[in-house]
Backbone as CSV, one residue per row, in Angstrom:
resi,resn,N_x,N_y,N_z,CA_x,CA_y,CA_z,C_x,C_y,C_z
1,UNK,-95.025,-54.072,-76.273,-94.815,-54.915,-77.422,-95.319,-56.310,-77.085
2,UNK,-96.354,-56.672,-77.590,-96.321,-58.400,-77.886,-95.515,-59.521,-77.955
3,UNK,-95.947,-60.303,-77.759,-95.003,-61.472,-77.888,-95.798,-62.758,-78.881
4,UNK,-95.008,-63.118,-79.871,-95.481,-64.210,-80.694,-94.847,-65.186,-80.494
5,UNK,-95.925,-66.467,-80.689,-95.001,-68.176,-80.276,-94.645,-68.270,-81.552
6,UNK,-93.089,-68.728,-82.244,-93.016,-69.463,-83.237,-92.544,-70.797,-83.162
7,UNK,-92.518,-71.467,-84.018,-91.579,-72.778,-83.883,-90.819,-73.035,-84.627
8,UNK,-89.080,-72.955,-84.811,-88.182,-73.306,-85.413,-87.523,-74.602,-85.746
9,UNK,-86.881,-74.391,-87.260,-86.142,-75.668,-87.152,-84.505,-75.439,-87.366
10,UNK,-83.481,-75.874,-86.363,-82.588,-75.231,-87.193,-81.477,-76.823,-86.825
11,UNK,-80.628,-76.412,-87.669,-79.464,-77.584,-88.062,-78.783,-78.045,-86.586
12,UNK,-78.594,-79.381,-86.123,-78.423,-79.858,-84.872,-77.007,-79.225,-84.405
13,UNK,-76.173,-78.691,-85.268,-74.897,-78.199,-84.598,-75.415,-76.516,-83.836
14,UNK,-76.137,-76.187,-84.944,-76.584,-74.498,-84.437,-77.659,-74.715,-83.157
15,UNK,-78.379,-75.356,-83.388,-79.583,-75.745,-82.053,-78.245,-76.129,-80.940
16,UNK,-77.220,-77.165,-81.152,-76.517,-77.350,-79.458,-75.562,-75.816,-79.065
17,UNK,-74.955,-75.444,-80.135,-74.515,-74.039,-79.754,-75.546,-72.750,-79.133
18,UNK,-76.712,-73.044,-79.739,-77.481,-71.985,-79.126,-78.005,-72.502,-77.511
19,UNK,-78.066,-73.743,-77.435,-77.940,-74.349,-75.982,-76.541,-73.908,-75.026
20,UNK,-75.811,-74.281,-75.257,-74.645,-73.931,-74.921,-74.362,-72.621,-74.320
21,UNK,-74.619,-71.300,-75.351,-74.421,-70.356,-74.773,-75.786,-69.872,-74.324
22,UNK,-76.966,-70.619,-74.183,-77.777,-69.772,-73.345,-77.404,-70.409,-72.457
23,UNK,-76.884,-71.655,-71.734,-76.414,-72.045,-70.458,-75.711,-71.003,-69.902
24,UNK,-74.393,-71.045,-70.527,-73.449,-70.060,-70.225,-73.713,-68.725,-70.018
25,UNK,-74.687,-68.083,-70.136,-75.125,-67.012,-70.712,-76.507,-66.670,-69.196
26,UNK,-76.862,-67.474,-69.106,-77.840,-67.621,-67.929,-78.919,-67.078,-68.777
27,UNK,-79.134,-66.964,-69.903,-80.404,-66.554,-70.921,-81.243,-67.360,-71.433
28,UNK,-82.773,-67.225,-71.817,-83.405,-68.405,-72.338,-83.123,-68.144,-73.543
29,UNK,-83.096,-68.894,-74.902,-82.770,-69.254,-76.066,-83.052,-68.493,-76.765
30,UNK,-84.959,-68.236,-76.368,-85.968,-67.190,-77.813,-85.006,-66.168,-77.254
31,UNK,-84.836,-65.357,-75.928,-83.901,-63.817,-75.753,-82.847,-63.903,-76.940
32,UNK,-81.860,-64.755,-76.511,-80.876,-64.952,-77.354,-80.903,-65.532,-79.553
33,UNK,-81.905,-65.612,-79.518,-82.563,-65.361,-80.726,-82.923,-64.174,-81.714
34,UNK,-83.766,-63.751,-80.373,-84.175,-62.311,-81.153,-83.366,-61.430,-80.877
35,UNK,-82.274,-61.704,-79.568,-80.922,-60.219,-80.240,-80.335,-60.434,-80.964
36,UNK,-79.904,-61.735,-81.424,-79.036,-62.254,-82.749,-80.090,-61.271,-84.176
37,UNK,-81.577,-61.608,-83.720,-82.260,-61.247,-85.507,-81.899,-59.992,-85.273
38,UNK,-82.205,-59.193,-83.904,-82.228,-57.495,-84.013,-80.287,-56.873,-84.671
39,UNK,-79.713,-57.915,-84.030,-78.583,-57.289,-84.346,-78.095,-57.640,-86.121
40,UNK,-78.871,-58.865,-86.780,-78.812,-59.030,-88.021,-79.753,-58.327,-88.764
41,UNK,-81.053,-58.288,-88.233,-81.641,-57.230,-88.948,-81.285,-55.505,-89.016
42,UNK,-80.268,-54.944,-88.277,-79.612,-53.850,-88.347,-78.491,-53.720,-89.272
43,UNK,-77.883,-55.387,-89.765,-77.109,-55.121,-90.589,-77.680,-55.032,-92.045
44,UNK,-78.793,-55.749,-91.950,-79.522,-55.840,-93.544,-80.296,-54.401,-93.182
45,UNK,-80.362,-53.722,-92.740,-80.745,-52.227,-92.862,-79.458,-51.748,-93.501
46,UNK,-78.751,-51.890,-93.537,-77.348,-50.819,-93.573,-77.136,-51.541,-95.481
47,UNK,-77.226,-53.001,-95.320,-76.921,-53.437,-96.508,-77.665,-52.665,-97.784
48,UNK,-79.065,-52.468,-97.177,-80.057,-52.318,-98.193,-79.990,-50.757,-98.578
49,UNK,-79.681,-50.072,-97.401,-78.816,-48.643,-97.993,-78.269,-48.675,-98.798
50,UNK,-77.333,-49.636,-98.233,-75.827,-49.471,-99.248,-76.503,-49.602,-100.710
51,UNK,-76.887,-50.762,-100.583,-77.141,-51.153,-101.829,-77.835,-49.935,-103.254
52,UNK,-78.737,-49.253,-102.278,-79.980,-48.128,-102.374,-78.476,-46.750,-102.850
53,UNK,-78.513,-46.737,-102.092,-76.878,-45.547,-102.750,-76.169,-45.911,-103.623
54,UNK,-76.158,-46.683,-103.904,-75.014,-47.622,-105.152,-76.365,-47.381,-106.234
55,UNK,-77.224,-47.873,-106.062,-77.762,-47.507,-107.591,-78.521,-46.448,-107.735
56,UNK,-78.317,-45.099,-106.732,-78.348,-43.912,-107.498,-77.202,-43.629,-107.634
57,UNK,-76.249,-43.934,-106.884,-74.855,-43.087,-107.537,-74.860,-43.907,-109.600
58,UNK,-75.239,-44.746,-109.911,-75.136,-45.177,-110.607,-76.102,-44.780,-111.878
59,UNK,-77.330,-44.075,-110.858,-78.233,-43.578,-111.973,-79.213,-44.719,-112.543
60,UNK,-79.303,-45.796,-111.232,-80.196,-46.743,-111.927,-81.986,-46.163,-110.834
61,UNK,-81.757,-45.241,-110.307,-82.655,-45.233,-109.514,-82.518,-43.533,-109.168
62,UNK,-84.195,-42.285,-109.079,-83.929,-41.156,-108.856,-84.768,-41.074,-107.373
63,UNK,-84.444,-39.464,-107.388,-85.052,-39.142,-105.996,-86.291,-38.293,-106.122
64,UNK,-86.936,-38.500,-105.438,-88.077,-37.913,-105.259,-87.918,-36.336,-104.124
65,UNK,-88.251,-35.379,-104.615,-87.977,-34.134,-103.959,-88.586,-34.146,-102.870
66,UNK,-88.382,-33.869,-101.764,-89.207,-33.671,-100.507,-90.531,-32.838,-100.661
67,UNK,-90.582,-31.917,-101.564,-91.992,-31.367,-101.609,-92.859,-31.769,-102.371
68,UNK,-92.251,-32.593,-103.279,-93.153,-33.597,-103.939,-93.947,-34.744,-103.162
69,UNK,-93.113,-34.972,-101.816,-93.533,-36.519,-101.027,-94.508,-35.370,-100.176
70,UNK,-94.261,-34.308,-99.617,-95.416,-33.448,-98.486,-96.140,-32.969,-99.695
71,UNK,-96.152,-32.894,-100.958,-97.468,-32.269,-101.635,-98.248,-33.739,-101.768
72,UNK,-98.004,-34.563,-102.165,-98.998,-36.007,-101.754,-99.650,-36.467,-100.887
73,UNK,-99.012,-35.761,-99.652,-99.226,-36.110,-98.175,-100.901,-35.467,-97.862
């Protein structure tokens, strides 16, 4: 996997806390960054399910048959 430079800006209380515990932590910052996104981006997976099941149980949204998605294929 690659690695990309970005550059952030974030609010001076969240920037000294994220100092803080990468001290404590013996971690550099970007580590402790991107397990925070991986572990938030696992919850907006789950959200967007949820969400995705809620509006077929609701009938705002149908399913596509599995042999319909391998006859396209």
């Amino acid at each position: 996997m690659g690695v990309k430079r970005l550059n952030i800006t974030l609010e001076e209380e969240l920037a000294e806390e994220l100092e803080r515990v990468a001290k404590e932590l013996g971690e550099k910052k970007s580590r402790l960054i991107a397990k925070a996104l991986t572990y938030y981006f696992d919850y907006l997976d789950t959200k967007i399910a949820e969400e995705r099941l809620k509006r077929l149980q609701e009938g705002k949204t149908e399913l596509i048959p599995a042999e319909e998605v391998f006859k396209e294929l």
